[in-house]
C-alpha positions as CSV (number, residue, x, y, z in Angstrom):
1,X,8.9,-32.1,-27.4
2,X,7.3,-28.6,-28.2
3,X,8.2,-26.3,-30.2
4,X,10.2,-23.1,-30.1
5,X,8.9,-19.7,-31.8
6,X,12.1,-18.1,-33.1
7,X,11.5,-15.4,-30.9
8,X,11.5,-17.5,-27.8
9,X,15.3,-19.1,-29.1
10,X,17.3,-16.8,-28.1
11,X,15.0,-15.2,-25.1
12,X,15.8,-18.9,-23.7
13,X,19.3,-18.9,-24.2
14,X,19.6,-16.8,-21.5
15,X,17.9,-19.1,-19.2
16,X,19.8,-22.4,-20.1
17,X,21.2,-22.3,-16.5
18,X,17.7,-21.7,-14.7
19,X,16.4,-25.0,-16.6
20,X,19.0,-26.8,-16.4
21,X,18.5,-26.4,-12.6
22,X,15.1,-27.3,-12.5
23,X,15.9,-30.4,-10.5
24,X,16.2,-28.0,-7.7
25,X,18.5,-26.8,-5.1
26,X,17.4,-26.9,-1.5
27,X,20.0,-24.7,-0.3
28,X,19.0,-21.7,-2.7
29,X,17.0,-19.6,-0.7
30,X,19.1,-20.5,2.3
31,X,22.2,-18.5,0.2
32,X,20.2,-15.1,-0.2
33,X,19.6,-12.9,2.3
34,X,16.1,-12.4,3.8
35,X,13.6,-9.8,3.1
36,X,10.1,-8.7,5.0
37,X,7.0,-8.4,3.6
38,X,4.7,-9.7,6.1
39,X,4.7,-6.5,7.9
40,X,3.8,-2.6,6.4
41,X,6.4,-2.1,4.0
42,X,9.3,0.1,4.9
43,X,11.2,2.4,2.7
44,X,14.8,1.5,3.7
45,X,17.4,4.2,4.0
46,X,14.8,6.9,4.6
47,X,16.0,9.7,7.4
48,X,14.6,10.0,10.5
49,X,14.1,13.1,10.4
50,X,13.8,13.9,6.3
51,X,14.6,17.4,5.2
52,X,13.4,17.2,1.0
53,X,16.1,19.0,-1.0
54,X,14.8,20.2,-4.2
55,X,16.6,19.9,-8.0
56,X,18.1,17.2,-9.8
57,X,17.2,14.3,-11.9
58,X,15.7,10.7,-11.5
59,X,16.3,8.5,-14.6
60,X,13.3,5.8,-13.7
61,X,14.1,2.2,-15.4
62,X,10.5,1.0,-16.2
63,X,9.9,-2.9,-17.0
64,X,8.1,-2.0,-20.4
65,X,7.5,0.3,-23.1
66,X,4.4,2.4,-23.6
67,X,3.5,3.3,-27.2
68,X,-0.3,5.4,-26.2
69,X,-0.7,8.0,-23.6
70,X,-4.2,8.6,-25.1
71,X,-5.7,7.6,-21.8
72,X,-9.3,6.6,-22.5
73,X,-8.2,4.6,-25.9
74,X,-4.8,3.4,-24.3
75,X,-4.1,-0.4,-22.7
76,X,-1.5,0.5,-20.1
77,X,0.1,-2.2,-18.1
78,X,2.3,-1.1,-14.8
79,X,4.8,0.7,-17.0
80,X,2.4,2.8,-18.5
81,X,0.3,3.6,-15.3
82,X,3.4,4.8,-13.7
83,X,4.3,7.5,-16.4
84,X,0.6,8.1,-16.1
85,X,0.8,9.0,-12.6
86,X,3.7,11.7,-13.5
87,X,1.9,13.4,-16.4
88,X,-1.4,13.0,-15.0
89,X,-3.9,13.4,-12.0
90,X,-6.8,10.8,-11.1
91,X,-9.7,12.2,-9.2
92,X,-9.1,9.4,-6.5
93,X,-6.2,7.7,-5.1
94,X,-5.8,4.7,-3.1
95,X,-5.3,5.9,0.8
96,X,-3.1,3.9,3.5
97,X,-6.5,2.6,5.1
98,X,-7.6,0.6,2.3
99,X,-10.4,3.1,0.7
100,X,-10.1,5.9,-2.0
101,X,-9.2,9.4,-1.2
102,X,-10.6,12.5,-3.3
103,X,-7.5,13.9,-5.5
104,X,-8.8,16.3,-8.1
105,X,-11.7,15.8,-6.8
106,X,-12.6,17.5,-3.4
107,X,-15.5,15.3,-2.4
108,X,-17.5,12.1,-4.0
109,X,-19.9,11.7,-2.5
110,X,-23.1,8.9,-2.9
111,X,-26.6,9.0,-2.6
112,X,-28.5,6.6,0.1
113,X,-29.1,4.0,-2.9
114,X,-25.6,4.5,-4.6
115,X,-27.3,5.3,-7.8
116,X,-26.1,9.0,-8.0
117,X,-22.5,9.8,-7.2
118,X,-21.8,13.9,-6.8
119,X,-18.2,14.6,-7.8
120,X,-16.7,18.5,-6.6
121,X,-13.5,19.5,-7.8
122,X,-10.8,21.3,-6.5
123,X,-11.0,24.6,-7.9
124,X,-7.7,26.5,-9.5
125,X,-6.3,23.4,-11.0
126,X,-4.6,24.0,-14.2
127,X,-3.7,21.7,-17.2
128,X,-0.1,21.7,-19.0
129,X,-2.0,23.8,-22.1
130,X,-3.2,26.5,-18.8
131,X,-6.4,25.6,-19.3
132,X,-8.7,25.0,-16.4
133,X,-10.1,21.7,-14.8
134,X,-13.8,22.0,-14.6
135,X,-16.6,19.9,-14.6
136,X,-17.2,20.1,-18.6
137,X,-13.5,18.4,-18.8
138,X,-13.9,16.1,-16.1
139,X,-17.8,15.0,-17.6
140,X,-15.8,14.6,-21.3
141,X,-13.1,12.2,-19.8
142,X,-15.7,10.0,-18.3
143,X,-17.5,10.0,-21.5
144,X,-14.6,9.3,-23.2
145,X,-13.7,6.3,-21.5
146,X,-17.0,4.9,-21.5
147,X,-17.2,5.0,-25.1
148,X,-19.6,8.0,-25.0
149,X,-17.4,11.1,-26.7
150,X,-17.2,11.5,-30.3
151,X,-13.6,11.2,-31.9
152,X,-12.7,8.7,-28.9
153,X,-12.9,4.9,-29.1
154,X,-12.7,3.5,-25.5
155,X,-11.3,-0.7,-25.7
156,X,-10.6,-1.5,-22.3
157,X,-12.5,0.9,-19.7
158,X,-15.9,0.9,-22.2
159,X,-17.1,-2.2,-20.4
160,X,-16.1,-1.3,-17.2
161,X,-18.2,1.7,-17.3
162,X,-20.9,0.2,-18.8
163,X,-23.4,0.6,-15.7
164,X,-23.3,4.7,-16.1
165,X,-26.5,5.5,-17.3
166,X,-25.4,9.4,-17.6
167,X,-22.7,12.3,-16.7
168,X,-23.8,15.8,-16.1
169,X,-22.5,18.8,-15.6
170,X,-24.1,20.4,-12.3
171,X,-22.3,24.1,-12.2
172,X,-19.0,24.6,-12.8
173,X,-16.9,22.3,-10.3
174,X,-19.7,19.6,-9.9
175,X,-20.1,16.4,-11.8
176,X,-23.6,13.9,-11.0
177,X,-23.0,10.4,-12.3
178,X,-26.0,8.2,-12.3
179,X,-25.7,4.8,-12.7
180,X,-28.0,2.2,-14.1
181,X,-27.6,0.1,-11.0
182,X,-26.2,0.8,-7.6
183,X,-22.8,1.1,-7.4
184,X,-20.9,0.4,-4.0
185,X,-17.5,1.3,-4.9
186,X,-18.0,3.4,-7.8
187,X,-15.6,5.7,-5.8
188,X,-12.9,2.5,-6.7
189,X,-14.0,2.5,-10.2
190,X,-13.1,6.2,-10.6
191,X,-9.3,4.7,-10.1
192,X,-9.7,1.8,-11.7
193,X,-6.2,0.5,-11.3
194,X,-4.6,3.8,-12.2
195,X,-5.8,3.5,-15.5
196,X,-8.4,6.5,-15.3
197,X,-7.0,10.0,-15.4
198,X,-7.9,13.7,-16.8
199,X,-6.7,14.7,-19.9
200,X,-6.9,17.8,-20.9
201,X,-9.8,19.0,-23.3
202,X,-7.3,19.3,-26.1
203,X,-5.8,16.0,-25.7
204,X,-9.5,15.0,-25.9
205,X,-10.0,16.4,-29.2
206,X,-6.8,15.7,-30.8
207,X,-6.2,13.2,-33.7
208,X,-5.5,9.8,-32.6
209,X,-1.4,10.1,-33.0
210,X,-1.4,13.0,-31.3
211,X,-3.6,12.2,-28.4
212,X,-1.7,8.8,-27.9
213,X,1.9,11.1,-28.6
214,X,1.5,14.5,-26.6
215,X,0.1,13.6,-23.4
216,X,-1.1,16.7,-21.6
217,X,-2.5,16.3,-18.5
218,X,-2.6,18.1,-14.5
219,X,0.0,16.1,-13.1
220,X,3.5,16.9,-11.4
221,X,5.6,16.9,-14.1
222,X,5.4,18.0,-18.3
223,X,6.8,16.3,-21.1
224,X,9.6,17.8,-22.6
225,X,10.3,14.9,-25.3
226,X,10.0,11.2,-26.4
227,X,12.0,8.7,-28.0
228,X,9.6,5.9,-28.0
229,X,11.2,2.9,-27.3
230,X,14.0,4.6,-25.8
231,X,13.5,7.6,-23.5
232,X,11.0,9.9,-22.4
233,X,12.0,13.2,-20.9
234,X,9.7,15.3,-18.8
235,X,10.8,18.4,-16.7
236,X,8.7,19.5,-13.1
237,X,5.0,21.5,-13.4
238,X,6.1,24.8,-11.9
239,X,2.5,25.6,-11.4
240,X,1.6,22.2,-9.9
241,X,-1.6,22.6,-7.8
242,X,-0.2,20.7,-4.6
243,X,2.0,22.4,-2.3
244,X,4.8,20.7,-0.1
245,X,5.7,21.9,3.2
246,X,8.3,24.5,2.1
247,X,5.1,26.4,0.6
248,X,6.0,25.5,-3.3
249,X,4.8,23.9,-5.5
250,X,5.6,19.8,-5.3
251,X,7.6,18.1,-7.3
252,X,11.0,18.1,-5.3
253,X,13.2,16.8,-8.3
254,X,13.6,19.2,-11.4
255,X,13.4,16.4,-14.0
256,X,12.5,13.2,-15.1
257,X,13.5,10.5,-17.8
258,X,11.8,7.1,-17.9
259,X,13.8,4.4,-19.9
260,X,12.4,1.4,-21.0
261,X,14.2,-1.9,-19.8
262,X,12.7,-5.1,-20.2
263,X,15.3,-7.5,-19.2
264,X,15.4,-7.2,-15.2
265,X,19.0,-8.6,-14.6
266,X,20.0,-5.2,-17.1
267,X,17.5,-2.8,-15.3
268,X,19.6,-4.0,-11.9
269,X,23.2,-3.5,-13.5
270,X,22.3,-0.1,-14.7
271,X,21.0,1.0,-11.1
272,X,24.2,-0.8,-10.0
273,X,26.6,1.7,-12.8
274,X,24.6,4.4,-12.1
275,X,23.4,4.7,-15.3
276,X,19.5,5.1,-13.5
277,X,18.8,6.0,-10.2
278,X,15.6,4.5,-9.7
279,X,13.4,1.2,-10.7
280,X,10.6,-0.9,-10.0
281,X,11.0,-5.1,-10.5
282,X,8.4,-7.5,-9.5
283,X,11.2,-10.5,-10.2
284,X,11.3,-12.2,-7.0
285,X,14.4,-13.6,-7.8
286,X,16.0,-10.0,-7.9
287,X,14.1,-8.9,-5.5
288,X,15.2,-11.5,-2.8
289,X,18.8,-11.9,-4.2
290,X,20.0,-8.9,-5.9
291,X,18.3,-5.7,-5.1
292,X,17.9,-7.1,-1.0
293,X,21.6,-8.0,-1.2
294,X,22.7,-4.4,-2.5
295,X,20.3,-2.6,0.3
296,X,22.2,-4.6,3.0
297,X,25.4,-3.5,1.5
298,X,24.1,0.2,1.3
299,X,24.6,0.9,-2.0
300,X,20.6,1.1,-2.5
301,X,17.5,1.8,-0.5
302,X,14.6,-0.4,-1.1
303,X,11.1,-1.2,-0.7
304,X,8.8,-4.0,-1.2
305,X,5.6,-4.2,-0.9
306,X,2.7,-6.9,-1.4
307,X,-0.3,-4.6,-0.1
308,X,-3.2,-5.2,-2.3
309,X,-1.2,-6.8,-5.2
310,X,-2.1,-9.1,-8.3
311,X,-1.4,-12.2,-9.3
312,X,0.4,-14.2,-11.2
313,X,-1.3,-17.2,-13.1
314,X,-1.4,-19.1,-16.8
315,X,-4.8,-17.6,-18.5
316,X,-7.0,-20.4,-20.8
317,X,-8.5,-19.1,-23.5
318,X,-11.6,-21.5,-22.9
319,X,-12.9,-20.3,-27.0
320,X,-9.6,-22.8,-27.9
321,X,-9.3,-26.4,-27.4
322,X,-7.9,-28.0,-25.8
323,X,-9.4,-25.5,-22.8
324,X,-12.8,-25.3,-24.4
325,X,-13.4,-28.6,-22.0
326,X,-13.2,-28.7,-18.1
327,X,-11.0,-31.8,-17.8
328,X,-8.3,-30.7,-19.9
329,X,-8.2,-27.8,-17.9
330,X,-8.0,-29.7,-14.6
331,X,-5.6,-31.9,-16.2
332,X,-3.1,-28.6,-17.0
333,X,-3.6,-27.6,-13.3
334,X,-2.4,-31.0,-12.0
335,X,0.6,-31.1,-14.6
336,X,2.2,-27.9,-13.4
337,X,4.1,-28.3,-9.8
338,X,3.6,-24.7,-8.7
339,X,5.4,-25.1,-5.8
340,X,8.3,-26.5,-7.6
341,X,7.8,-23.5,-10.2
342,X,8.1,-20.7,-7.2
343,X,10.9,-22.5,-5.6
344,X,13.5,-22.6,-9.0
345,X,12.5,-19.2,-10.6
346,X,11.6,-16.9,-7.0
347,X,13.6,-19.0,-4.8
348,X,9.7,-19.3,-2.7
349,X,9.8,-15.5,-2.4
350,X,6.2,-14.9,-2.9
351,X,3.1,-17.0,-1.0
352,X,1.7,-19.6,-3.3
353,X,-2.1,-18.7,-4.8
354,X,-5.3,-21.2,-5.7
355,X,-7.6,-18.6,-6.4
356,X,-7.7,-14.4,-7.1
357,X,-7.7,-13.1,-3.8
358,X,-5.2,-12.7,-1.1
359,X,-5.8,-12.8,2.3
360,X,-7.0,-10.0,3.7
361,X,-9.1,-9.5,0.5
362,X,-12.9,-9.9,0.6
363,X,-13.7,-13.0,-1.0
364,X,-10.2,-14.9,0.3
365,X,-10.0,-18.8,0.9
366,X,-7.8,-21.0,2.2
367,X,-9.4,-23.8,0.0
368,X,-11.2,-23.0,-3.2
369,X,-11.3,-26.5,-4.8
370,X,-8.6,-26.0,-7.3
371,X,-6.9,-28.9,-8.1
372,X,-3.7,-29.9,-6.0
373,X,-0.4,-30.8,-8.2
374,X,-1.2,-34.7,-9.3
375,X,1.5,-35.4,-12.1
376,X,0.5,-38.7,-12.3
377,X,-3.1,-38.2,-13.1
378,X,-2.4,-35.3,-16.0
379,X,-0.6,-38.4,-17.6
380,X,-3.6,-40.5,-17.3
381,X,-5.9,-37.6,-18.6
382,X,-3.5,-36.6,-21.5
383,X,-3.4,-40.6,-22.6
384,X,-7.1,-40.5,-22.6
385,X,-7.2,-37.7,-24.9
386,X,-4.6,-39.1,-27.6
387,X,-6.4,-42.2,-27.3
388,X,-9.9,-40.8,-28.3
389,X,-8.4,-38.4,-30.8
390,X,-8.0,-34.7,-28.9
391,X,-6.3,-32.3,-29.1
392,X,-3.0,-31.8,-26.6
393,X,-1.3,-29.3,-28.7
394,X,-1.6,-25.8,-27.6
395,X,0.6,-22.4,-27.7
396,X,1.7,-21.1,-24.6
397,X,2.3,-17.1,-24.7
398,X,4.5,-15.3,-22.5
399,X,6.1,-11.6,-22.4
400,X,9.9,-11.3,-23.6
401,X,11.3,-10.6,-19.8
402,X,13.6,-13.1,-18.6
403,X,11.9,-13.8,-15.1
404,X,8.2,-14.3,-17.2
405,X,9.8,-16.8,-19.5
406,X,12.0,-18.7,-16.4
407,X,8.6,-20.1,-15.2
408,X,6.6,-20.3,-18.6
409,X,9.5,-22.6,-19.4
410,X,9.7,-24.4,-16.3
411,X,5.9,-24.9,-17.1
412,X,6.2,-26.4,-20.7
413,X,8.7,-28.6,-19.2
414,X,6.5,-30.0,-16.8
415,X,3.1,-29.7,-19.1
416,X,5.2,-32.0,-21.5
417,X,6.1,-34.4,-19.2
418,X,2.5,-35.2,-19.2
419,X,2.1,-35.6,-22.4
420,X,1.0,-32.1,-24.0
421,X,2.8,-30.4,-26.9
422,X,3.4,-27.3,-26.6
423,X,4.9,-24.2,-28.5
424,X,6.0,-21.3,-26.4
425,X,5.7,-17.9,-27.9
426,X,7.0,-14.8,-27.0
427,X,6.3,-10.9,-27.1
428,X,6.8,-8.0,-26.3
429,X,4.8,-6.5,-23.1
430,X,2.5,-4.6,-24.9
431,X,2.2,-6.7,-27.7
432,X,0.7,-9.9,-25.4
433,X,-1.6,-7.5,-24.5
434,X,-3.1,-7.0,-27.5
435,X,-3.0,-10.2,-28.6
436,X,-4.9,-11.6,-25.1
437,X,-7.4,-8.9,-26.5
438,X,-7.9,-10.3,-29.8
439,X,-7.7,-13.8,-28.0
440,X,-4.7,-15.1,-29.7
441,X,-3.6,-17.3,-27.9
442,X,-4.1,-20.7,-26.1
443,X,-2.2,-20.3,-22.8
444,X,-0.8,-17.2,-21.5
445,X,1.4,-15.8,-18.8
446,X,-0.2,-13.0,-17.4
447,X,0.2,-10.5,-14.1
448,X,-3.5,-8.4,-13.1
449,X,-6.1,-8.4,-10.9
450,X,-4.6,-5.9,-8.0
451,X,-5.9,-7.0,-4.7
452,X,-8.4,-4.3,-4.5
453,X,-12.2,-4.3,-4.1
454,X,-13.1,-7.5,-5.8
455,X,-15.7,-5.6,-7.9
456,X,-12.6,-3.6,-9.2
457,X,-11.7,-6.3,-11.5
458,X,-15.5,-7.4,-12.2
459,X,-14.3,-6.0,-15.7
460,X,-12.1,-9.3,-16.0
461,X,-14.6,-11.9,-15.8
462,X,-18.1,-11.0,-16.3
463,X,-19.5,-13.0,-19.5
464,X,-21.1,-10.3,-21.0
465,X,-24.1,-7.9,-21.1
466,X,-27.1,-7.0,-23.6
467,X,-25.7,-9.6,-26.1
468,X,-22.6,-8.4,-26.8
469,X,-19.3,-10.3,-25.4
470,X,-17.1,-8.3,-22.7
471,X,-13.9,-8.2,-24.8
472,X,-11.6,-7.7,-21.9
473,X,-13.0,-11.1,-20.2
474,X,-9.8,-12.2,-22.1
475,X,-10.0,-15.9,-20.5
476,X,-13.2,-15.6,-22.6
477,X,-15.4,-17.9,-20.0
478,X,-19.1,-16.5,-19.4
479,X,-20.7,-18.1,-16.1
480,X,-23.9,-17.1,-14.8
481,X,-22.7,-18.0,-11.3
482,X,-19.9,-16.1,-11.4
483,X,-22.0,-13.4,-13.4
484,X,-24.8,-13.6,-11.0
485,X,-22.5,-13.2,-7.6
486,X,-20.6,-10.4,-9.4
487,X,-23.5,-8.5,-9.7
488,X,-24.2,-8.9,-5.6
489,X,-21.1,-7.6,-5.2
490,X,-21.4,-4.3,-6.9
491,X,-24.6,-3.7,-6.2
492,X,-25.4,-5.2,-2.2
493,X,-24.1,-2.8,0.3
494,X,-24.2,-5.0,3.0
495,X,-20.4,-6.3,3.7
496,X,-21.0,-9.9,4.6
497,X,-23.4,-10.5,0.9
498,X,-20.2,-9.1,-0.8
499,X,-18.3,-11.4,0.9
500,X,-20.3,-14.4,0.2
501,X,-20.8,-13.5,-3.1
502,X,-17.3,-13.4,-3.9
503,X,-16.2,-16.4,-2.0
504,X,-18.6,-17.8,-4.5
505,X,-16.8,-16.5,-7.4
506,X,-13.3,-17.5,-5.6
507,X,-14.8,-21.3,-5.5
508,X,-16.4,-21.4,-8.9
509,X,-12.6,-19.9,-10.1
510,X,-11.5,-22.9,-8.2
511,X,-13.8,-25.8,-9.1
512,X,-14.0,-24.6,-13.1
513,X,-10.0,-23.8,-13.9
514,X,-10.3,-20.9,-15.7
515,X,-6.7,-19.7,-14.7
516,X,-4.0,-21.7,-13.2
517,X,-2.9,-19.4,-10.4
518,X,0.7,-19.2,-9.2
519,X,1.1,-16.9,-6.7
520,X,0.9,-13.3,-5.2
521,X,3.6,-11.1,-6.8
522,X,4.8,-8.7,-4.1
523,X,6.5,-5.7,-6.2
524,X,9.6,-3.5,-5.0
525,X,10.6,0.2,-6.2
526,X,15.5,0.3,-6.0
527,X,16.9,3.4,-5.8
528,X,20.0,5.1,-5.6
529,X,21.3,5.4,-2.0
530,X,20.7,9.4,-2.2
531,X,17.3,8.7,-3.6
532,X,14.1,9.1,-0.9
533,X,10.4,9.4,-0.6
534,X,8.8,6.2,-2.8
535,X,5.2,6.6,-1.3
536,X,5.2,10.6,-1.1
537,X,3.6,13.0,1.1
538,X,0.2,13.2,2.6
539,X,-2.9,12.9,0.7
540,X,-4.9,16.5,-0.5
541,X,-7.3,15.2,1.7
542,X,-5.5,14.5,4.8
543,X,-5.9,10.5,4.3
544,X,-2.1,8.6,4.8
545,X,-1.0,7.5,1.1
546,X,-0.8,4.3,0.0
547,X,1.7,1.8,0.6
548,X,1.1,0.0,-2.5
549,X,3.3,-0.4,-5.9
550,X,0.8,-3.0,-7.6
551,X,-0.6,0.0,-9.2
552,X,2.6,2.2,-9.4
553,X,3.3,5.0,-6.8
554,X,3.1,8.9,-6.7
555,X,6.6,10.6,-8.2
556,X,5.8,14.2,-6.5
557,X,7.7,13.5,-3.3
558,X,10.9,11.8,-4.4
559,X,13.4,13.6,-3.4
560,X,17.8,13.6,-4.0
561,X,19.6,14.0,-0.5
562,X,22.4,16.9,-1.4
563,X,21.8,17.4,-4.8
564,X,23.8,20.4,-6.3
565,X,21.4,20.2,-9.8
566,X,19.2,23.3,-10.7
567,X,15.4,23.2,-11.4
């Protein structure tokens, strides 16, 4: 039997019930009611015919905590990209027709070669200091997250800029980018997840606690104070450079708190009390019992989406053994029963994955060559192993939220019934994150990879470049093939190479077990009944917004129906 970090004792407690049950129950998803995602998702209880009241305050219950806010230096998770989105503006957004949209900026525009990319701004934008955004600003936040601006020290987005060759500053609203290479979707990259955003030139040039502490950016809303850990407080932008239809300034709502609440079952209870008003969960459990169960009843209005989302999978570290060697990995992949996995812990909410992409995502297969569940052989492998003296002992990482640790558990208990030994661990959201930086760990539990543009999350798996290691490849592998088709797909603007060259990457993901993928995590945003307006208005540009949550989801346009609060 593995062992048990003292951290993961009483995390598991909790879940004695779920384990216990792992024999399964046929009947369980038959007892919760049913929700829709096949179709475009639907924010439930919205009016007909909406008439935004303004005032009032949303108390958001976020999944994690955020401890750095200094953007081009920070390693923000969905948590921290959603308080991102408040407090800050990205020059491009996501649009409901699958590109990117220009949001700070007015236009981005390529040249016939993709290796110059013109960005113009929109002019009278204003920071929370009152200083202007201008293309000095803009240029110094792209240096500054591509490792290129003194007093700055990029991690995470250094390597995914690393094919700008320059930034300049054209006249005063204008911003060239050349890149070493041509760059398809550089427009994607300018998003990157909802990770890249303007700060303002004296967050920039701030010391490092107070860049990461006293975030100061374009966005809808300003903070008023922060409790880390606890509670952070913002209050609306009056001077906020997008206008609603009532010819003020957006946002409708007068304030803002976002609590951290990592245990999902507590995040529900408190939107049940009252105690917030709205939440986002990607716990398919909750999100096909609880929260669907409590829209029905209309005491919530809901809405799920899976448009573009990530996945969920088990990361090897292939620098540690046992996963330094093909087999064993093939050997983990047969051991774990996914479908038994998604049936106890998400009562089969969310569609099964072999490989990174969803359908509907360039690059998508309904076989890959990953290696179907074959209990029997992991045995026989894991016996061979013992027998010639390997190594079946690894540590298996997972964050401290209850629904992450229900299926790393389920997992151990199946990787040990082949014959592994392994020791479950347990931290913190933002904590696993730094540690599948350093590479501390064997095997972990990890959600990423939005369904975007595959060459979005070309950061996450490309070996390496000029001799130096790509730090954020945290499954560590480095495969020419994989490097090699990659590079087709950021640079070939021709749709159907892309596509080849990422069902390439899709079947060598498959065929060499790097990951042991789970499945597609749809994510849902539960409010109050008198809460409305998840996706928001209207893009700046015209373009429809998004229908995502994967990446978070604009605050601007949520709205209180017959609120009597000020602001």
């Amino acid at each position: 039997m593995g062992r048990l970090t003292r951290s993961a004792v009483g995390a598991l407690a909790i879940l004695s019930l779920v384990v216990a049950s792992c024999g399964g129950d046929d009947d369980a998803a038959d007892q919760n009611p049913s929700v829709d995602i096949g179709g475009e998702p639907v924010e439930s209880g919205f009016p007909a015919d909406p008439e935004p009241q303004r005032g009032g305050q949303l108390v958001y219950g976020l999944e994690a905590d955020t401890d750095n806010f200094c953007l081009p230096e920070a390693q923000l998770a969905i948590s921290g990209i959603q308080v991102a989105r408040a407090i800050f503006d990205p020059l491009v957004v996501p649009d409901g027709e699958g590109g990117y949209s220009p949001y700070l900026a007015k236009s981005v525009t390529p040249s016939n070669q993709y290796k110059t990319w013109t960005i113009e701004l929109r002019p009278g934008v204003t920071f929370h200091d009152g200083t202007r955004l201008d293309a000095t600003v803009v240029k110094n936040n792209l240096d500054a997250y591509r490792g290129q601006y003194e007093g700055r020290n990029s991690l995470l987005l250094a390597f995914a800029y690393s094919d700008i060759a320059d930034v300049q500053v054209r006249d005063e609203l204008t911003v060239v980018v050349t890149t070493k290479v041509p760059w398809v979707k550089f427009d994607a990259a300018l998003y990157n997840s909802g990770r890249v955003l303007m700060v303002s030139q004296s967050q920039l040039d701030a010391s490092t606690e107070s860049c990461a502490t006293e975030p100061v950016g374009t966005g809808p809303f300003v903070l008023s104070s922060w409790d880390q850990g606890s509670s952070m407080k913002l209050k609306r932008n009056d001077r906020y450079w997008v206008k609603a239809p009532d010819g003020k300034p957006y946002p409708y709502v007068g304030a803002l708190e976002f609590r951290p609440i990592s245990n999902d079952e507590e995040r529900v209870a408190e939107l049940r009390r009252g105690d917030i008003n709205i939440m986002h969960s990607s716990s398919s459990s909750d999100i096909s019992g609880n929260l669907t169960q409590l829209r029905d009843a209309g005491a919530i209005n809901l809405v799920v989406s899976r448009e573009y989302t990530e996945t969920m999978y088990f990361m090897l570290n292939v620098d540690s053994t046992p996963f330094d060697v093909r087999e064993n990995r093939v050997a983990v992949a047969q051991a774990i029963d996914r479908e038994k996995i998604n049936e106890v812990a998400n009562l089969s909410f969310p569609e099964l994955a072999d490989g990174p992409f969803a359908e509907g995502v360039s690059g998508y297969l309904e076989e890959n060559g990953f290696p179907a569940h074959d209990a029997e052989a992991a045995k026989a492998h894991v016996a061979e192993m013992k027998e010639s003296g390997g190594d079946t002992a690894f540590r298996l990482l997972s964050s401290n939220n209850p629904s992450t640790i229900r299926v790393s558990v389920l997992a151990k208990r199946m990787l040990e019934d082949a014959g592994f030994t392994v020791e479950l661990e347990v931290e913190r959201q933002v904590d696993l994150i730094s540690r599948a930086i350093s590479g501390d760990y064997d095997m972990l539990f990890f959600r990423n990879q939005p369904g975007d543009d595959p060459d979005s999350n070309r950061i996450w798996w490309y070996g390496g470049e000029d001799g130096a290691s790509n730090l954020v490849n945290f499954g560590r592998f480095d495969d020419d093939v994989i490097d090699e088709n990659l590079d087709i797909g950021r640079q070939n603007p021709d749709e159907a190479a892309r596509q080849a060259a990422y069902e390439t990457v899709n079947r060598r993901m498959g065929e060499q077990v790097y990951n042991i993928y789970l499945f597609y995590q749809p994510w849902a945003v539960a409010m109050s009944s008198d809460v409305h307006g998840v996706f928001g208005p209207e893009l700046p540009a015209g373009d429809p917004a998004s229908k995502r949550l994967v990446t978070g989801h604009p605050l601007l346009g949520l709205w209180i129906d017959g609120s009597t609060a000020g602001g």
